[in-house]
C-alpha positions in Angstrom: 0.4 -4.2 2.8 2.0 -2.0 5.5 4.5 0.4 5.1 6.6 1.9 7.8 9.0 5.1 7.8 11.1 7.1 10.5 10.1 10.2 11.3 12.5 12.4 12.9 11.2 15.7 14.6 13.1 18.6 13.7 13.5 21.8 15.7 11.7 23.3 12.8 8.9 20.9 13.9 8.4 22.2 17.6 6.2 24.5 18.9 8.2 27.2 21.7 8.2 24.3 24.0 10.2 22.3 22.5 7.3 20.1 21.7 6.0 18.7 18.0 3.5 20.7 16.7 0.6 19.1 15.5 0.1 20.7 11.7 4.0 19.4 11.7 2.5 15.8 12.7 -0.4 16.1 9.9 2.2 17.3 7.6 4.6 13.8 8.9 1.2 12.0 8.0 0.6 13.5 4.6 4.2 12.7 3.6 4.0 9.2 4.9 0.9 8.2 2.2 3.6 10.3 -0.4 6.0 7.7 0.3 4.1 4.7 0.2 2.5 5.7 -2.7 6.3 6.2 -4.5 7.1 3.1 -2.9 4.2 0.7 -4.4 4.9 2.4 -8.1 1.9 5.2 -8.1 3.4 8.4 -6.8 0.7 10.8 -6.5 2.3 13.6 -8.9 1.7 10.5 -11.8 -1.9 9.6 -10.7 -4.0 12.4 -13.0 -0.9 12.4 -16.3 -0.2 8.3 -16.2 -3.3 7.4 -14.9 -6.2 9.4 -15.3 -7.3 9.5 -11.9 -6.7 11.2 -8.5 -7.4 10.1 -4.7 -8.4 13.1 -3.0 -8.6 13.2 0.6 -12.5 13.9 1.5 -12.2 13.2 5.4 -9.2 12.7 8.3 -9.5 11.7 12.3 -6.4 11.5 14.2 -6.2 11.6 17.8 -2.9 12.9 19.5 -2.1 10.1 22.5 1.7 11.4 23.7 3.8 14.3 22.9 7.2 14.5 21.0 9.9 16.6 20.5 13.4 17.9 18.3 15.6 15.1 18.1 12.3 12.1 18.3 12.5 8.9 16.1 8.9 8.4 15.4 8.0 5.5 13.3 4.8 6.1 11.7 2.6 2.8 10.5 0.3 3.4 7.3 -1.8 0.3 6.6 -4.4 0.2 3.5 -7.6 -0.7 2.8 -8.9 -0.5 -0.6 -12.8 0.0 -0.9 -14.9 -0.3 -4.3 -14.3 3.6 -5.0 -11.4 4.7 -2.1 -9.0 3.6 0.1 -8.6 4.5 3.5 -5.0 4.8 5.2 -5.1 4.1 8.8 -1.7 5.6 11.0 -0.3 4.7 14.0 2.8 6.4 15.3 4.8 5.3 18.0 8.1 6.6 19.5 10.1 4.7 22.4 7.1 1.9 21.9 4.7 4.3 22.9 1.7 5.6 20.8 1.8 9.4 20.5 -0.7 9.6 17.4 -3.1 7.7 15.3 -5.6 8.1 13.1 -7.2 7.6 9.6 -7.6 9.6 6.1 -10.2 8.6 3.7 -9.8 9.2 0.3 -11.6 8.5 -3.0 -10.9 7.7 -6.5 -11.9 9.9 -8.9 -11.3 10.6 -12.8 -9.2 13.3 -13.6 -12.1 14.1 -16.5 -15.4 13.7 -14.6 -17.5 14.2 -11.3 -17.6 11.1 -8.4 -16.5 8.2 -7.2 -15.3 5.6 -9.7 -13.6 1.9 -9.3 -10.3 1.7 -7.7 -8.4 0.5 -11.0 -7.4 -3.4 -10.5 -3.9 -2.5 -11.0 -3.9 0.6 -8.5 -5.9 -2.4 -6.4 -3.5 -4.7 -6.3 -0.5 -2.4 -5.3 -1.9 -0.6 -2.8 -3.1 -4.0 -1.2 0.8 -5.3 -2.5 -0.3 -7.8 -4.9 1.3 -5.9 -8.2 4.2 -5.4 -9.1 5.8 -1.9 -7.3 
């Protein structure tokens, strides 16, 4: 399942020149997987009360291809892939059909009561990989 959403680059965003700043881009990134995860039914603030468990981010890569600035439409790409015990969200941004930034975050499920990796939960499965029911 992907899931796509506009980003548009503030002036609070830019650096003196005018130019996105990256911790604004990882910040775009962060609230991207926030959306998605609202949008498939399993907001993150619900994971450890509803649910039990939490996906923690243990590792991001992200390479910065093209520069933006105020005023930019960039539409930022998240695509899934559920593992036994995480999920990895791979980006790809694009503005004016060029790619200014992409890269991936791994995360891992654990419970909210215990140490390690467990199972992705079949139901947490199935919507991140839009099978269930958002």
């Amino acid at each position: 399942m992907s899931f796509t959403r506009t980003w548009t680059v503030r002036f609070s965003d830019t650096d003196p020149f005018g130019i996105a700043h990256y911790p604004r881009m990882i910040d775009a990134i962060h609230e991207t997987s926030d959306m998605f995860m609202e949008e498939i039914g399993w907001p993150y603030w619900e994971l450890t009360d509803r649910h039990g468990v939490g996906l923690p981010l243990v590792s991001m890569d992200f390479d910065f291809q093209g520069q933006v600035g105020g005023g930019d439409e960039v539409e930022i790409e998240l695509d899934p892939t559920v593992g036994e015990s995480s999920v990895q969200f791979d980006y790809r941004a694009t503005h004016d059909g060029d790619v200014v930034f992409s890269g991936t975050e791994f995360r891992v499920c654990v419970p909210v009561d215990g140490d390690g990796g467990i199972p992705v939960p079949d139901d947490l499965r199935a919507a991140l990989e839009g099978d269930g029911d958002a």
